[in-house]
PDB file as gemmi writes it, atoms N, CA and C in Angstrom:
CRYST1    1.000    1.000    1.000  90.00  90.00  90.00 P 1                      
ATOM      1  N   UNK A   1       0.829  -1.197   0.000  1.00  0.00           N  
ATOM      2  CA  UNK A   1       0.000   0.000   0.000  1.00  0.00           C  
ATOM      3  C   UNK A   1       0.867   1.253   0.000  1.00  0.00           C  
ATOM      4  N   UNK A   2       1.697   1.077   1.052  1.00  0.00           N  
ATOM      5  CA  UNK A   2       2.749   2.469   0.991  1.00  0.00           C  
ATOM      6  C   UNK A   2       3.132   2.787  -0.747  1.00  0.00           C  
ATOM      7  N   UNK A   3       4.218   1.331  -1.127  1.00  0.00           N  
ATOM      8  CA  UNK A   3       4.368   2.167  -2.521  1.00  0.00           C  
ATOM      9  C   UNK A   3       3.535   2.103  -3.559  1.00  0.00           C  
ATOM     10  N   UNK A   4       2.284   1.797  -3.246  1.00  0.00           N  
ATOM     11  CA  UNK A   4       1.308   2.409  -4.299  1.00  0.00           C  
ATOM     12  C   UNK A   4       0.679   3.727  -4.562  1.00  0.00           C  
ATOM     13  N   UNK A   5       0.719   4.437  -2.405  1.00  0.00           N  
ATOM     14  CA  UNK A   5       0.585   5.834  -1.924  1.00  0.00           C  
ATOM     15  C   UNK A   5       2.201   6.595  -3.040  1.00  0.00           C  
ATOM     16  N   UNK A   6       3.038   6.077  -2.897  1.00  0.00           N  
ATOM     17  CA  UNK A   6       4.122   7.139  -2.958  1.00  0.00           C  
ATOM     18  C   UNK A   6       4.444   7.131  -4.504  1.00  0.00           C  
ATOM     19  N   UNK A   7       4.033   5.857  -5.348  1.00  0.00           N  
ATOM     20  CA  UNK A   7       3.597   6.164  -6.577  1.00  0.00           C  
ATOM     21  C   UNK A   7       2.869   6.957  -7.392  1.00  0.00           C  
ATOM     22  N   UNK A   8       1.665   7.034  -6.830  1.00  0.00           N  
ATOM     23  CA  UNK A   8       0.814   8.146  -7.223  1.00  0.00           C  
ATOM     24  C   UNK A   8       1.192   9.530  -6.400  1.00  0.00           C  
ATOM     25  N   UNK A   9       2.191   9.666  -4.976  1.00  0.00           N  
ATOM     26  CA  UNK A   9       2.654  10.731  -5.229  1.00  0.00           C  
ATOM     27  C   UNK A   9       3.425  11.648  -6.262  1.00  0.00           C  
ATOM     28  N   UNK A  10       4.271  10.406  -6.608  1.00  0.00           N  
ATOM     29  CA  UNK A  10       5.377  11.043  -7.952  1.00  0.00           C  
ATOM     30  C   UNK A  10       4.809  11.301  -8.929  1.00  0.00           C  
ATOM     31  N   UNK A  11       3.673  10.512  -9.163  1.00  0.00           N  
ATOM     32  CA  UNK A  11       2.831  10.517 -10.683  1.00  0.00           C  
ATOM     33  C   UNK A  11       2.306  12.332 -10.391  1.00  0.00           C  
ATOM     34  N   UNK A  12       1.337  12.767  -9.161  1.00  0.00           N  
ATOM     35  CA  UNK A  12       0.971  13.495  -8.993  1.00  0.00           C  
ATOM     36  C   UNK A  12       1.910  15.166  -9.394  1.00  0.00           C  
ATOM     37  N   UNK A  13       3.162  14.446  -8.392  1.00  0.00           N  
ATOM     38  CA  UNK A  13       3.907  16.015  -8.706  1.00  0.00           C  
ATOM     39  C   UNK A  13       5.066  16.323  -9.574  1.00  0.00           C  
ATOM     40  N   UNK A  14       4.587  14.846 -10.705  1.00  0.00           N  
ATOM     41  CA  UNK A  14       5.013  15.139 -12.314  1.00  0.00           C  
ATOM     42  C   UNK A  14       3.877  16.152 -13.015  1.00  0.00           C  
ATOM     43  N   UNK A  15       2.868  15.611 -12.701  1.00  0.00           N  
ATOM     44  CA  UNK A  15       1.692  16.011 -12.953  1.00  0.00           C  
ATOM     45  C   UNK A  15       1.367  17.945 -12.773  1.00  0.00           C  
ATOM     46  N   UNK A  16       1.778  18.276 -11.348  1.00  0.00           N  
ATOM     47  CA  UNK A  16       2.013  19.451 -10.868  1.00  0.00           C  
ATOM     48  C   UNK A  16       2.488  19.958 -11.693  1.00  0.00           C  
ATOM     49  N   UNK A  17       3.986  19.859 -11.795  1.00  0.00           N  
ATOM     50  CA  UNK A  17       4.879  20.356 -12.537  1.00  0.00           C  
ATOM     51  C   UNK A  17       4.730  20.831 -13.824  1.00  0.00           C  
ATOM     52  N   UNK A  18       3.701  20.171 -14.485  1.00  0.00           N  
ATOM     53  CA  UNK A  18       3.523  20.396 -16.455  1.00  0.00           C  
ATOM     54  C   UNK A  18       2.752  21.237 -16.095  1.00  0.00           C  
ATOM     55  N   UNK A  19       1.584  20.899 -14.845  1.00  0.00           N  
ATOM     56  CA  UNK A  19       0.297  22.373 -14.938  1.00  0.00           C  
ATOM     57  C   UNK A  19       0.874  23.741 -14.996  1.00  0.00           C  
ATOM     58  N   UNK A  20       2.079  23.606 -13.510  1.00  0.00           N  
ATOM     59  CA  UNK A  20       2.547  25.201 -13.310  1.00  0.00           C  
ATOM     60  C   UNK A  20       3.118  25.331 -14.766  1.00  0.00           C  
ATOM     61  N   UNK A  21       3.865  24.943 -15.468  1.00  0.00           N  
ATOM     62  CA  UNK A  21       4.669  25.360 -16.547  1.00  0.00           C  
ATOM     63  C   UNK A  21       3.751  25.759 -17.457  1.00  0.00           C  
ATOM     64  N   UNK A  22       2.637  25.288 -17.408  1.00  0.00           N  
ATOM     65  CA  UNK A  22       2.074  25.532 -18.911  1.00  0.00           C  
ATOM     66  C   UNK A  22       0.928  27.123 -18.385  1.00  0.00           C  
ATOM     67  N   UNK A  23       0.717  27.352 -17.329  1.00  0.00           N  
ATOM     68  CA  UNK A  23      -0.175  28.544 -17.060  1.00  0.00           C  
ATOM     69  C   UNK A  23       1.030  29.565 -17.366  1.00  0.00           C  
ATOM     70  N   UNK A  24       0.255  30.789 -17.600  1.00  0.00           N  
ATOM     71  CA  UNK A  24       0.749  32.282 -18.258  1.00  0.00           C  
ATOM     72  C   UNK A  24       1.609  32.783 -17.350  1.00  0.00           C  
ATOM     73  N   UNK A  25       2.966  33.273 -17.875  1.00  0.00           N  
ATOM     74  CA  UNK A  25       3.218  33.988 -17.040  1.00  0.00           C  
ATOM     75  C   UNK A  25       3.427  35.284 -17.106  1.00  0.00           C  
ATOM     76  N   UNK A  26       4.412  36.303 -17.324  1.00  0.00           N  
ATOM     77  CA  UNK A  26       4.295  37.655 -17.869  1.00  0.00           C  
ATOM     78  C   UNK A  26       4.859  37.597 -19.087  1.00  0.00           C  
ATOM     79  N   UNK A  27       5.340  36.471 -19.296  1.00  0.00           N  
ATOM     80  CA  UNK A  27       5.971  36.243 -20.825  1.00  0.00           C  
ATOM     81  C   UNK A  27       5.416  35.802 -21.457  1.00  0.00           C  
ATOM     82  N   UNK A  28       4.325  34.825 -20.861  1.00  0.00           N  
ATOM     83  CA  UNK A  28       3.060  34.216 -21.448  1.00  0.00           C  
ATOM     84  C   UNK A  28       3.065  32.788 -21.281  1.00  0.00           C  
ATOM     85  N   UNK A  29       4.246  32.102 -20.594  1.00  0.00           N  
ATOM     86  CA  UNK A  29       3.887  31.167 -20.309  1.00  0.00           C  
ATOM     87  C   UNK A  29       4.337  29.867 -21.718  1.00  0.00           C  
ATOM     88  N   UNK A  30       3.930  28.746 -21.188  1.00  0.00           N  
ATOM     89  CA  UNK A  30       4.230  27.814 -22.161  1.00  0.00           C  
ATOM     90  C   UNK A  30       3.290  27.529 -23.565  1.00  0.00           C  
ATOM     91  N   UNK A  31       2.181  27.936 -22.798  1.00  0.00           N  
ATOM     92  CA  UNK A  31       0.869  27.965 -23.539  1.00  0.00           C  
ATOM     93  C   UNK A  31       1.792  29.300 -25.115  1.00  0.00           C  
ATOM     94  N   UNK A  32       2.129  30.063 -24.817  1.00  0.00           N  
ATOM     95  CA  UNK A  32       3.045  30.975 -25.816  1.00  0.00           C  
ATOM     96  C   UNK A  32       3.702  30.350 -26.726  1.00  0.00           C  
ATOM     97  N   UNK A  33       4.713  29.324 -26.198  1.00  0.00           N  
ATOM     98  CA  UNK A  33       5.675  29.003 -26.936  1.00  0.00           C  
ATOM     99  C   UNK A  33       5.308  27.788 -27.979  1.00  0.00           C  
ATOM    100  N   UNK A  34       4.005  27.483 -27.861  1.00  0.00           N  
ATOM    101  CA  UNK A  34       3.788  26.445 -28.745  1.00  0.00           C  
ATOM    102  C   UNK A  34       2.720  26.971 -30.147  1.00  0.00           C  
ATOM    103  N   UNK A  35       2.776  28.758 -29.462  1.00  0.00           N  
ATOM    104  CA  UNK A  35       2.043  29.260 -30.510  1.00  0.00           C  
ATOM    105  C   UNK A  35       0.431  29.761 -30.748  1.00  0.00           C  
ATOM    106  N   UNK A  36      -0.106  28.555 -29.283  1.00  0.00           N  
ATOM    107  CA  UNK A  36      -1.179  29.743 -28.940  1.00  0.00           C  
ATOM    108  C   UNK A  36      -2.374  29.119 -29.735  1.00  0.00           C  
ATOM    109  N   UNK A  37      -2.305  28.039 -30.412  1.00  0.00           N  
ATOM    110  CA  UNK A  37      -3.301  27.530 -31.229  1.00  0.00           C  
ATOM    111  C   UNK A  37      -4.489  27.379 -30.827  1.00  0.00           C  
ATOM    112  N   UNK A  38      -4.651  26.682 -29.855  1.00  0.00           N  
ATOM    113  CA  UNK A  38      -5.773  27.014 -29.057  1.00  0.00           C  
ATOM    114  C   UNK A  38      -6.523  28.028 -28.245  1.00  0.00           C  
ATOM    115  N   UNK A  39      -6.560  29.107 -29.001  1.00  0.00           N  
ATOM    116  CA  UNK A  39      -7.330  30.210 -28.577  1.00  0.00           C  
ATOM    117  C   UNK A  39      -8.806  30.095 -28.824  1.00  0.00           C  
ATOM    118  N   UNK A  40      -9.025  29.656 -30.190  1.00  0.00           N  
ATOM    119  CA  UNK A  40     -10.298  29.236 -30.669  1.00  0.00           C  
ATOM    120  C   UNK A  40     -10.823  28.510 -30.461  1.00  0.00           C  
ATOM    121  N   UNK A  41     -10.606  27.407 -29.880  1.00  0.00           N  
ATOM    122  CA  UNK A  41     -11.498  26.752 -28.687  1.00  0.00           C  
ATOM    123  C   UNK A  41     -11.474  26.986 -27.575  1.00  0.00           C  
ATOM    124  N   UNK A  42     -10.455  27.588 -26.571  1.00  0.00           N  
ATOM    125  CA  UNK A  42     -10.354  27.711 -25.179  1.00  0.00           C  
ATOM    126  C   UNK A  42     -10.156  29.047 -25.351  1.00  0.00           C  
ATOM    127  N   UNK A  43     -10.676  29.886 -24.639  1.00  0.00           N  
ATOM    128  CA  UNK A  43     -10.236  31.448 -24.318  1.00  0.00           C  
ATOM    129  C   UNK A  43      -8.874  31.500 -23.363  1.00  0.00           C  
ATOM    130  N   UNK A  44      -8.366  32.573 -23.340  1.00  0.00           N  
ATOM    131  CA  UNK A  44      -7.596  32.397 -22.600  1.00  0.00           C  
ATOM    132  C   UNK A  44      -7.771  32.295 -20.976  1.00  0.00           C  
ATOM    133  N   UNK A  45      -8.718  33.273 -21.058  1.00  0.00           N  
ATOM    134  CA  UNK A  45      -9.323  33.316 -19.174  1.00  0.00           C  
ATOM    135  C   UNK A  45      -9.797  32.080 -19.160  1.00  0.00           C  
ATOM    136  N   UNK A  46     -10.440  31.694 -19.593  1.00  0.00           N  
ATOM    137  CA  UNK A  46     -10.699  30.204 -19.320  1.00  0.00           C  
ATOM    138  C   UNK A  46      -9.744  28.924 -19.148  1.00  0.00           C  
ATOM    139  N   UNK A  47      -9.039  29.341 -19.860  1.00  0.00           N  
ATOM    140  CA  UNK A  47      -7.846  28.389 -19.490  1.00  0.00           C  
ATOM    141  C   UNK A  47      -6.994  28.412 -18.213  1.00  0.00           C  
ATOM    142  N   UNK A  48      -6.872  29.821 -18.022  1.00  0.00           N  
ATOM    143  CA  UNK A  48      -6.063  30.258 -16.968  1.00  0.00           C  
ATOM    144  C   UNK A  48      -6.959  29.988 -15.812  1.00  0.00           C  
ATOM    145  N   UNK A  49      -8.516  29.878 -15.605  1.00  0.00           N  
ATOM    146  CA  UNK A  49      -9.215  29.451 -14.528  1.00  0.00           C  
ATOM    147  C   UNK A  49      -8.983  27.819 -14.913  1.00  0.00           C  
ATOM    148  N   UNK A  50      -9.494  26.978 -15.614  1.00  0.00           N  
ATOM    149  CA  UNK A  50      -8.775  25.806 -15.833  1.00  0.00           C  
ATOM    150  C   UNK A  50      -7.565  25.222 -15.057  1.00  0.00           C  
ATOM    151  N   UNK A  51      -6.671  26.116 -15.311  1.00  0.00           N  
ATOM    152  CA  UNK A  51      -5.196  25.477 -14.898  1.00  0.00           C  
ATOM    153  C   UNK A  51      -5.415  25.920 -13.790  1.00  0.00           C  
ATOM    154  N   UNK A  52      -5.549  26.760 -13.483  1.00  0.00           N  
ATOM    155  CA  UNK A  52      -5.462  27.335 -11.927  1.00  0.00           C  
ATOM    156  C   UNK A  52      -5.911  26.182 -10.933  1.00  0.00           C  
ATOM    157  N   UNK A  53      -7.512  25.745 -11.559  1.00  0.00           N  
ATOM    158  CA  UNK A  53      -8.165  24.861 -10.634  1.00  0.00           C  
ATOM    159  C   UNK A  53      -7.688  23.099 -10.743  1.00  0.00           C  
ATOM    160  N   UNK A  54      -6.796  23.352 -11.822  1.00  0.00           N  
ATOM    161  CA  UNK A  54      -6.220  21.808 -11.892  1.00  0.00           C  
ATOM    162  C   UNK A  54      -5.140  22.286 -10.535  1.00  0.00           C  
ATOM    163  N   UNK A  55      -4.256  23.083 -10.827  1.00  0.00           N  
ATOM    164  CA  UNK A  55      -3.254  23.136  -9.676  1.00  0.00           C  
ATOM    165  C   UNK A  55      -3.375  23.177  -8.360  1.00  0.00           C  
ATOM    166  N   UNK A  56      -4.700  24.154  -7.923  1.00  0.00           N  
ATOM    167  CA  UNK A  56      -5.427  23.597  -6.818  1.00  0.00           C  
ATOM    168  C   UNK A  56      -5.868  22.460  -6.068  1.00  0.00           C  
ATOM    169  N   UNK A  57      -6.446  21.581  -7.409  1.00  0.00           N  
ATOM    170  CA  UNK A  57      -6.469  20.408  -7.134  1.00  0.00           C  
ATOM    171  C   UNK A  57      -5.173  19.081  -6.989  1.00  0.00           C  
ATOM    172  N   UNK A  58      -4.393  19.505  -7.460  1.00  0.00           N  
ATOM    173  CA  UNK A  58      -3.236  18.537  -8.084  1.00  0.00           C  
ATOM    174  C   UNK A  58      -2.504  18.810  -6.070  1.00  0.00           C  
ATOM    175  N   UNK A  59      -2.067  20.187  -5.711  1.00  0.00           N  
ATOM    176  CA  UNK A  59      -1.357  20.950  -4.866  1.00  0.00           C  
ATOM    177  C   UNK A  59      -2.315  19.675  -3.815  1.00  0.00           C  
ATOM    178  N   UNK A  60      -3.768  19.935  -3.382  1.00  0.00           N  
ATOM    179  CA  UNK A  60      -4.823  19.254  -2.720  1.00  0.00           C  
ATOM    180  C   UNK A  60      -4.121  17.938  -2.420  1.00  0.00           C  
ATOM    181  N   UNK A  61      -4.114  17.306  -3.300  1.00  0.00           N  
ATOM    182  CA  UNK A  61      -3.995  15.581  -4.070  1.00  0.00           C  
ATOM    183  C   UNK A  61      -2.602  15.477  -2.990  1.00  0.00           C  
ATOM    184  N   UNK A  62      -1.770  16.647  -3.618  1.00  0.00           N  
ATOM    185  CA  UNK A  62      -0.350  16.066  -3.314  1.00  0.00           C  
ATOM    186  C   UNK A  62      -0.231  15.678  -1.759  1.00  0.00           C  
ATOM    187  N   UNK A  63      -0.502  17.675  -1.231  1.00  0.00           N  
ATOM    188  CA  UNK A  63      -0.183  17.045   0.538  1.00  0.00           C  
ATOM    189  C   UNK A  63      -1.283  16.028   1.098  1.00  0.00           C  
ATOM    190  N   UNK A  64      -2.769  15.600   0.792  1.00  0.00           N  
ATOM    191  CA  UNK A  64      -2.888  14.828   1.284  1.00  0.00           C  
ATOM    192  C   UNK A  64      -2.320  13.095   1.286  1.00  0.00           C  
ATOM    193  N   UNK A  65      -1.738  12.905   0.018  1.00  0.00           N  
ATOM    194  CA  UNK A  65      -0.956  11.925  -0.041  1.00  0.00           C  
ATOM    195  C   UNK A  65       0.408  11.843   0.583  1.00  0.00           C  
ATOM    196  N   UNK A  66       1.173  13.144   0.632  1.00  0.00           N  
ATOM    197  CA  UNK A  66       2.197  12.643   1.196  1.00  0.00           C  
ATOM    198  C   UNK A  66       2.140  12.795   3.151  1.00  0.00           C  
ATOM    199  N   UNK A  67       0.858  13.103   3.457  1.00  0.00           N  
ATOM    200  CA  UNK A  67       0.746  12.793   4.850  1.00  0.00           C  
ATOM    201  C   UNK A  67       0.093  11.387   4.814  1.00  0.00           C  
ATOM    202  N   UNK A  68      -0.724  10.974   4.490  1.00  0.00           N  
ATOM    203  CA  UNK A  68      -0.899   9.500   3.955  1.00  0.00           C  
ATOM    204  C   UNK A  68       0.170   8.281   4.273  1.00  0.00           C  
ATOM    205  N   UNK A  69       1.338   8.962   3.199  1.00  0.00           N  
ATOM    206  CA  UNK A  69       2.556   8.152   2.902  1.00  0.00           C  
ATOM    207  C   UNK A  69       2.808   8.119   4.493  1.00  0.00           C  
ATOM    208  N   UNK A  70       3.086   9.383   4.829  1.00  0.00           N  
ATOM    209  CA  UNK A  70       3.848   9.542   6.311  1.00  0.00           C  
ATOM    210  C   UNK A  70       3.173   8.405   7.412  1.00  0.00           C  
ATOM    211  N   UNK A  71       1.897   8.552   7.255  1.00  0.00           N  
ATOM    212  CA  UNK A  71       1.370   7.543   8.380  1.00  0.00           C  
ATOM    213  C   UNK A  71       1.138   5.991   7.810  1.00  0.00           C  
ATOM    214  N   UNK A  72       1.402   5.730   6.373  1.00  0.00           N  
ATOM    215  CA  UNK A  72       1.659   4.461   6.156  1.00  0.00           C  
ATOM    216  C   UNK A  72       3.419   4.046   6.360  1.00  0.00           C  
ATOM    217  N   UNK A  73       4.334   4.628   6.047  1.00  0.00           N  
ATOM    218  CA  UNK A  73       5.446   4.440   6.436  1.00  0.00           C  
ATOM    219  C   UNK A  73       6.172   3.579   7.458  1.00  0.00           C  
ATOM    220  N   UNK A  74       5.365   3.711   8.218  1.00  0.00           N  
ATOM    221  CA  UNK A  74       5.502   2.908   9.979  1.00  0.00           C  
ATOM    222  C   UNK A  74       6.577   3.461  10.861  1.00  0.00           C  
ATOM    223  N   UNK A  75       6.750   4.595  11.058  1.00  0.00           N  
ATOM    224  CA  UNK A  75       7.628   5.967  11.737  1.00  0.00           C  
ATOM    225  C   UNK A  75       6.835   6.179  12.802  1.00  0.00           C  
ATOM    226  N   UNK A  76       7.605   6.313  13.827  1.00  0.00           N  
ATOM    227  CA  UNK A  76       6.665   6.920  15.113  1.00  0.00           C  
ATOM    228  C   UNK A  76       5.643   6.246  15.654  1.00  0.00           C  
ATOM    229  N   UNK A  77       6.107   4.581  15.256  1.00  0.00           N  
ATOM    230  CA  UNK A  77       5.062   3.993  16.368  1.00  0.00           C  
ATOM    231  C   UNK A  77       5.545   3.141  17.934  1.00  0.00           C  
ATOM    232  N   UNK A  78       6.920   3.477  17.134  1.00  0.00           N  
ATOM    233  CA  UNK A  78       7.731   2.734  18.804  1.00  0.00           C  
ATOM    234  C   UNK A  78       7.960   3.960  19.987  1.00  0.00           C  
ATOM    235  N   UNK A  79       8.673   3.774  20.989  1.00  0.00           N  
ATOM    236  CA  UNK A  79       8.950   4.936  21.366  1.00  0.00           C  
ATOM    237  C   UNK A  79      10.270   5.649  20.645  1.00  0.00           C  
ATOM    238  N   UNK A  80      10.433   6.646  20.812  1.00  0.00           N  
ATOM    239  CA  UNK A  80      11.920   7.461  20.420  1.00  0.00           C  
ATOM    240  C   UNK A  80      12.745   7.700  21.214  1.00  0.00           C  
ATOM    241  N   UNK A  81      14.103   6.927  20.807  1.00  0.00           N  
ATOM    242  CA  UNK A  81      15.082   7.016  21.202  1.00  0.00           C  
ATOM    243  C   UNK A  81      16.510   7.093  20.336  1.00  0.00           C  
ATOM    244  N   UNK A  82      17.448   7.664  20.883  1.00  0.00           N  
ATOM    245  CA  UNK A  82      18.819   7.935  20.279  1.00  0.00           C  
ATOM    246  C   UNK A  82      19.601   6.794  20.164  1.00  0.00           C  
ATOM    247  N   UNK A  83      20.579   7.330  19.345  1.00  0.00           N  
ATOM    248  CA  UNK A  83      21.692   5.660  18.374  1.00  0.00           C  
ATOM    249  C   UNK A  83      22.613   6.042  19.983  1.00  0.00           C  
ATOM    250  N   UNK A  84      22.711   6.728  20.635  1.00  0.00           N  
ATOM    251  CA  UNK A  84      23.775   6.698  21.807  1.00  0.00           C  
ATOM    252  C   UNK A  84      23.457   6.453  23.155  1.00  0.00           C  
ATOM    253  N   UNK A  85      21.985   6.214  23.568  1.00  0.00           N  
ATOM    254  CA  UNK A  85      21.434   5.785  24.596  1.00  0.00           C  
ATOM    255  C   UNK A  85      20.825   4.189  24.439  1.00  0.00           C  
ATOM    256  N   UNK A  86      20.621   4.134  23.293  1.00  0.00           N  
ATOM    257  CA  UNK A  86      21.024   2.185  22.814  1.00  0.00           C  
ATOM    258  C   UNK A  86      22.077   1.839  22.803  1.00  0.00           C  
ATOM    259  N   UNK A  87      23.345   2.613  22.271  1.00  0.00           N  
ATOM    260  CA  UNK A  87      24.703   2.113  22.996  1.00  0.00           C  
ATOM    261  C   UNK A  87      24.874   1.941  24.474  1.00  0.00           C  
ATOM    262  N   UNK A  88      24.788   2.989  24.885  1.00  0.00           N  
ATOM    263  CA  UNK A  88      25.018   3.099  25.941  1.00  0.00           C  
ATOM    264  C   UNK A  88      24.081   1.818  27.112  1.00  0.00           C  
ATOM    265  N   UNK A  89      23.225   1.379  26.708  1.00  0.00           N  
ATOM    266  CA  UNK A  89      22.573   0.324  27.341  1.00  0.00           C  
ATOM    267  C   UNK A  89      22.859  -0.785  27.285  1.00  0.00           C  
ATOM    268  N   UNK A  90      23.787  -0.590  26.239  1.00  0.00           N  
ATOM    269  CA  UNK A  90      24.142  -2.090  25.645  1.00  0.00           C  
ATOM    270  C   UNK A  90      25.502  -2.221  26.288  1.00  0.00           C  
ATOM    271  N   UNK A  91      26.305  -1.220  26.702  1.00  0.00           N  
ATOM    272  CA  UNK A  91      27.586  -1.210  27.248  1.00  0.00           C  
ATOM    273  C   UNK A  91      27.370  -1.538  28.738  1.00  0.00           C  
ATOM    274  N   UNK A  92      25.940  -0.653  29.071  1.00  0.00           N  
ATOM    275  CA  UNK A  92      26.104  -1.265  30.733  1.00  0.00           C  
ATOM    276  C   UNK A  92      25.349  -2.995  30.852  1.00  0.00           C  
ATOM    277  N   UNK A  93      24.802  -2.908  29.871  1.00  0.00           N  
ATOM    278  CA  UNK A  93      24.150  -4.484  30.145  1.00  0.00           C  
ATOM    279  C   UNK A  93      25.012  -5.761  30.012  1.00  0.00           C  
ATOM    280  N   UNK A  94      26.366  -5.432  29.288  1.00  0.00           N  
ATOM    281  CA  UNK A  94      27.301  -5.763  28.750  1.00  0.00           C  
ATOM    282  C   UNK A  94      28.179  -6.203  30.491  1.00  0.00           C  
ATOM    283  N   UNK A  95      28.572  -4.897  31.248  1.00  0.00           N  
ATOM    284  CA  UNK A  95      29.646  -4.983  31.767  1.00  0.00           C  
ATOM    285  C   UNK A  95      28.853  -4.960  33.517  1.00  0.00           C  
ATOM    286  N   UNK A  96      27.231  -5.188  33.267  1.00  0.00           N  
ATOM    287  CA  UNK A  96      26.754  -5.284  34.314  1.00  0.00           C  
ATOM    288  C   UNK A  96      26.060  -4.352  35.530  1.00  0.00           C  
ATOM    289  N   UNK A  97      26.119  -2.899  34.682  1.00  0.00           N  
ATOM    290  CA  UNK A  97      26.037  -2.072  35.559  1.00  0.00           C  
ATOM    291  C   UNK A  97      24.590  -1.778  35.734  1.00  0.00           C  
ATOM    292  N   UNK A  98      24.156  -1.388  36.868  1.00  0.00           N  
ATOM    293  CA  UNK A  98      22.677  -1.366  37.010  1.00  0.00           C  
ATOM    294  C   UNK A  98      22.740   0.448  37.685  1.00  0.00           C  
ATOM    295  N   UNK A  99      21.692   1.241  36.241  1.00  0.00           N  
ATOM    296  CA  UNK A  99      21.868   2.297  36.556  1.00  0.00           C  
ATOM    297  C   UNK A  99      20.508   2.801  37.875  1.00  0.00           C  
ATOM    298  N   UNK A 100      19.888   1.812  38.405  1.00  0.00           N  
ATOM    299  CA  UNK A 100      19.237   2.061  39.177  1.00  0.00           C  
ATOM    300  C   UNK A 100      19.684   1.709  40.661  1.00  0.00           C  
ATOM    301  N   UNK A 101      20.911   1.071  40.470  1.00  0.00           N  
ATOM    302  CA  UNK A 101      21.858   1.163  42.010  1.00  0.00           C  
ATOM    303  C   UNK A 101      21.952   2.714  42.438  1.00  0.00           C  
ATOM    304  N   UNK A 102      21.840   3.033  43.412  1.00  0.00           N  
ATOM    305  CA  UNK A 102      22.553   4.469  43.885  1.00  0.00           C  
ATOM    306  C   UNK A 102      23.612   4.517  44.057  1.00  0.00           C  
ATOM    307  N   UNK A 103      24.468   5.345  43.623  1.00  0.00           N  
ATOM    308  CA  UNK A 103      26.033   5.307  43.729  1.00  0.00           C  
ATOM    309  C   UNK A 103      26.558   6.572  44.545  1.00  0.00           C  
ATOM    310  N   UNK A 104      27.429   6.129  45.961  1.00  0.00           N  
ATOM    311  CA  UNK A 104      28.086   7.492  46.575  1.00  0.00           C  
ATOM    312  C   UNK A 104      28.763   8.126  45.552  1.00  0.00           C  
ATOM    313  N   UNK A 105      28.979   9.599  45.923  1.00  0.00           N  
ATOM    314  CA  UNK A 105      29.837  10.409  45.306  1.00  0.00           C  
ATOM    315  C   UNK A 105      30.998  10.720  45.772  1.00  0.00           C  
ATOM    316  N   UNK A 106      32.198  10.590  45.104  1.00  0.00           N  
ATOM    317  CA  UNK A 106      33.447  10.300  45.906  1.00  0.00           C  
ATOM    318  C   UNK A 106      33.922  11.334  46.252  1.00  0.00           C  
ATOM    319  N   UNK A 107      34.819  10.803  47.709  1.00  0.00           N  
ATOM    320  CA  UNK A 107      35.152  12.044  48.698  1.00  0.00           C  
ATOM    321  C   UNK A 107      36.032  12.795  47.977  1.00  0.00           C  
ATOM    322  N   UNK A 108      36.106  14.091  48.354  1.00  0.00           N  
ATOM    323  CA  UNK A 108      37.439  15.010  48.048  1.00  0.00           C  
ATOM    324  C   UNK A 108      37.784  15.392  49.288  1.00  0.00           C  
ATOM    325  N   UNK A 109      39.339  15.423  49.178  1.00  0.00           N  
ATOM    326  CA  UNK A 109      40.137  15.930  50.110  1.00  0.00           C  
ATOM    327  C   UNK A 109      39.390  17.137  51.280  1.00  0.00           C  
ATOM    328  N   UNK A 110      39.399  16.914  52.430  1.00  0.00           N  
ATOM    329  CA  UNK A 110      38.866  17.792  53.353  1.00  0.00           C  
ATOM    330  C   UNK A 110      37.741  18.028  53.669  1.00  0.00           C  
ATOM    331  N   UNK A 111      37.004  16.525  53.329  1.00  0.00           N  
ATOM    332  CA  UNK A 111      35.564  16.872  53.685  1.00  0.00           C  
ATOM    333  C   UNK A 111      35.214  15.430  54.104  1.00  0.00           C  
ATOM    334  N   UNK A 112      36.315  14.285  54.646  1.00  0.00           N  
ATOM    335  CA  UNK A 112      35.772  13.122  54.581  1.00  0.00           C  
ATOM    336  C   UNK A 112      35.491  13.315  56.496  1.00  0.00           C  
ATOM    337  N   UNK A 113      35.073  12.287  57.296  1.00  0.00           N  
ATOM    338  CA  UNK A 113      35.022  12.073  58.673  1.00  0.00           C  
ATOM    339  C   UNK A 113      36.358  12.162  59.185  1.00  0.00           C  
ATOM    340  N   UNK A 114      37.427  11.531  58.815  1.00  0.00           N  
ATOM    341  CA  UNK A 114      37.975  11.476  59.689  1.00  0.00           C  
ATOM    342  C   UNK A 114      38.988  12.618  59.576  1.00  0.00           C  
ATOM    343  N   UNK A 115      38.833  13.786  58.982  1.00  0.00           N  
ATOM    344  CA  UNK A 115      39.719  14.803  59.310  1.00  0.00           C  
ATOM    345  C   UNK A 115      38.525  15.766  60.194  1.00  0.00           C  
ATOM    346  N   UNK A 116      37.267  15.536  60.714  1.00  0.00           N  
ATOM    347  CA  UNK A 116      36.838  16.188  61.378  1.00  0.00           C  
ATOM    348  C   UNK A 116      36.609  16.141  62.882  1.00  0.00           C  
ATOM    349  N   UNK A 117      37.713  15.201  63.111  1.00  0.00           N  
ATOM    350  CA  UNK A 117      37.995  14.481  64.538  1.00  0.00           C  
ATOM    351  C   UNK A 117      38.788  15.316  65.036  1.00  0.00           C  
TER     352      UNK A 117                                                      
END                                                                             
């Protein structure tokens, strides 16, 4: 299912891509460079509402698919954790250490008992 979602994403924002190119721009767009033949059946405002509302729709299509993708993916269903606190668990499980022992904090000079005798 995922890569059938992320298929029709790519299809989609190939798809995108030809709409934006082909609407007008101040140069006139692509619709220009091929000469414009179709004036006599399509007006131009009409076209330009046309494309507009394909891109609307296409833009629509896209992000809801690629949040789609995101929650078919299978991301974010374990808990989260770092590549250095799985080391690190693996080093104390390794050498035995149990971080739920309480551990004193070691003396420094001039503060142990028996220099306060």
């Amino acid at each position: 299912m995922y890569i059938f979602v992320l298929l029709v994403t790519i299809l989609v924002a190939m798809l995108l891509m030809v709409v934006i190119l082909m609407q007008a721009s101040k140069g006139g767009g692509l619709s220009a460079t091929f000469g414009g033949g179709g004036e006599a059946m399509l007006s131009t405002r009409q076209a330009a509402t046309l494309l507009h509302k394909v891109t609307i729709y296409l833009v629509a299509g896209f992000m809801f698919l690629c949040l789609l993708a995101t929650l078919l993916s299978g991301r974010g269903t374990g808990e989260a954790q770092s590549v250095t606190s799985g080391v690190l668990q693996q080093q104390n499980a390794a050498s035995g250490f149990n971080p739920n022992i309480p551990v004193l904090p070691p003396e420094t000079p001039g503060t142990g008992a028996a220099e306060d005798k």
